[in-house]
N, C-alpha and C positions, 0 to 999 in steps of 0.2 A: 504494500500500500504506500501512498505518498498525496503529499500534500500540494495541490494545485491552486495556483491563485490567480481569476481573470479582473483584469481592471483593465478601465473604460481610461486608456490618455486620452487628454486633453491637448489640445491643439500646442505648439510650441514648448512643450515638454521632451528633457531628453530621457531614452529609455534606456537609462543607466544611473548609477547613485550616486555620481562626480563629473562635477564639471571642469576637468583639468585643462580643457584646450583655450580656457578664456585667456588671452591677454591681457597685460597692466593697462586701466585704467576703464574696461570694459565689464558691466555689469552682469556676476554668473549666472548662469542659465537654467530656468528649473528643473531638476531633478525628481526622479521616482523617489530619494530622499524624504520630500515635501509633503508624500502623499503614502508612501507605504510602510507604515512602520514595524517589519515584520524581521526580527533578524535571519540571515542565512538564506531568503528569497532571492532566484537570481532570473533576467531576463531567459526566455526562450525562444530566442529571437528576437528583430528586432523592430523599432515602428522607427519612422523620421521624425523629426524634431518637428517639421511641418505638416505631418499627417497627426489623424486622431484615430482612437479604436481601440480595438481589442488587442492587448497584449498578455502574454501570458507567463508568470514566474513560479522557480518551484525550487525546492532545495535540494531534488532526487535527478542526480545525473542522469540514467539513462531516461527517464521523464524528458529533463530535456533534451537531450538527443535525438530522441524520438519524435516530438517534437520539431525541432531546430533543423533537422540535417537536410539537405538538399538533395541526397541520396532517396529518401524515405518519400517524398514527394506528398508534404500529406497538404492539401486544397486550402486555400485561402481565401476569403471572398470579400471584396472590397466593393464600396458603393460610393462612386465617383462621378464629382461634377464637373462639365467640360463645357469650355469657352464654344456658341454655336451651339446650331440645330443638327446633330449626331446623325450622321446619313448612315443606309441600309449598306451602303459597302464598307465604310468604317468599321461596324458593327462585323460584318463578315469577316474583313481585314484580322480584326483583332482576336477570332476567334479562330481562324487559321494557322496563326502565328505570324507576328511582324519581324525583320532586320532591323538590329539595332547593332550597335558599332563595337560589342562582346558577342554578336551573333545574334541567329534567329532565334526567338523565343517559343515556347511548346505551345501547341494547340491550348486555348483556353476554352471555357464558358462565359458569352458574353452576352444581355441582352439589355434593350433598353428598358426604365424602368420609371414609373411616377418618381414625384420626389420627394424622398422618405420624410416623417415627421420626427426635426432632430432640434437639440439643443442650438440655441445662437453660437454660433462663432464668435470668438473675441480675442482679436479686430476681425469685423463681417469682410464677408467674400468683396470685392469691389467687384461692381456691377456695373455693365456702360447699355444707355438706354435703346441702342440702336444694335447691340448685340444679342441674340439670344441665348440661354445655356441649357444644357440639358444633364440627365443622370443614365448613365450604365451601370449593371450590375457585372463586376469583373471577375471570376474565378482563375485562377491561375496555380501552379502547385510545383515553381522553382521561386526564387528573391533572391533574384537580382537586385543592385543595389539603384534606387529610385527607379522598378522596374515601371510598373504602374503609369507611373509620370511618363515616362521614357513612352512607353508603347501607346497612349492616347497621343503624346505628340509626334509621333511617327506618321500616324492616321489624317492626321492636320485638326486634330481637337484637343489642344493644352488642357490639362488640369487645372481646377480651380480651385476644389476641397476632396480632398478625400479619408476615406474612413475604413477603416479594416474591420468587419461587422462578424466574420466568421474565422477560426481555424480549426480544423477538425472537424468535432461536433460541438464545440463551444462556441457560442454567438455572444451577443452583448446585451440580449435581451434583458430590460431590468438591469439593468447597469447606467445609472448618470455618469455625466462625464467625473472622473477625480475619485470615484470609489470601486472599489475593488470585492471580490467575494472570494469565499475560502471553500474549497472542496477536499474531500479526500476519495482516491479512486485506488482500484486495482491496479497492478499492470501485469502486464504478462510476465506467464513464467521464463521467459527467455529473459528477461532482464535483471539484474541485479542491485537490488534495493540498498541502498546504505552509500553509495560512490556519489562524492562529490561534484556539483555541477563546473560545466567551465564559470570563467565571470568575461562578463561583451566589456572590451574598453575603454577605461584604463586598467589594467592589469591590477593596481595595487584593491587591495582589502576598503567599499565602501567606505564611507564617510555617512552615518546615519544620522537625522535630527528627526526631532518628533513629529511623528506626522499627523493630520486633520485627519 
């Protein structure tokens, strides 16, 4: 058994518990710190400082691994908003697999989709009144690094917000943005219970403050 934790980042959060890469004189950058007060939690993978969603931490190495690995290919599914009216070949485009400048990306799931009822952004999307935007539902099952972004602008539809709503069978359902829920699960017997997680970095041992 082992201990899973999904929380909902929030927008401009990083998903790690140090912010070592600020510069003097540059104000640090929020951290899971802020917000998870749980010791021995470690990312299992990761979100961008500019995305929001579902992220997931756990203190059981092979949890994350299994999880994490690129190998394992377990389905991700983001719900993403893009500058423009998201044409029928787009949509195909991206569900075929697009080239991007690390290669072609695997066959996805992609369709269009209403536009989900979600928390304000803050700072809100900027909007220009002679544009239109629209939302896809993206499933994908490698992470590449700002895959997501990369493949709607491939398509000729930049990103505008986006949100990691599913991995696995974990979603965000009932999860506000900034709070987290605690489960505990089986795992298979092929894996060994007790081995310590990597940590996503910086390498040294968190930096914890009390979190909301």
């Amino acid at each position: 058994m082992a201990e899973l934790i999904l929380f909902n980042k929030p927008f401009q959060v990083l998903s790690q518990f140090t912010d070592e890469s600020t510069t003097a004189g540059q104000a640090p950058r929020s951290t899971l710190a802020e917000w998870i007060p749980i010791p021995d939690a470690y990312p299992a993978g990761r979100l961008d400082y500019d995305s929001e969603g579902l992220l997931l931490l756990t203190s059981d190495g092979p949890l994350q691994h299994r999880i994490a690995s690129p190998a394992l290919k377990m389905a991700k599914t983001y719900w993403v908003q893009v500058e423009g009216d998201v044409s029928a070949g787009a949509i195909e485009a991206l569900g075929a697999g697009v080239t991007l400048k690390d290669g072609r990306t695997r066959p996805a799931k992609v369709r269009r989709m209403k536009e989900p009822k979600l928390w304000p952004r803050v700072p809100a999307v900027r909007r220009r009144d002679t544009v239109p935007t629209s939302w896809i539902e993206l499933t994908i099952t490698e992470g590449r690094n700002r895959q997501v972004r990369r493949m709607t602008a491939a398509v000729g539809f930049p990103t505008l917000r986006l949100i990691r709503y599913r991995i696995g069978d974990w979603t965000l359902d009932g999860l506000e943005p900034g709070k987290y829920r605690k489960f505990v699960i089986n795992l298979p017997k092929t894996t060994q219970p007790g081995k310590r997680p990597t940590r996503a970095q910086p390498a040294k041992a968190p930096r914890r403050t009390q979190g909301s």
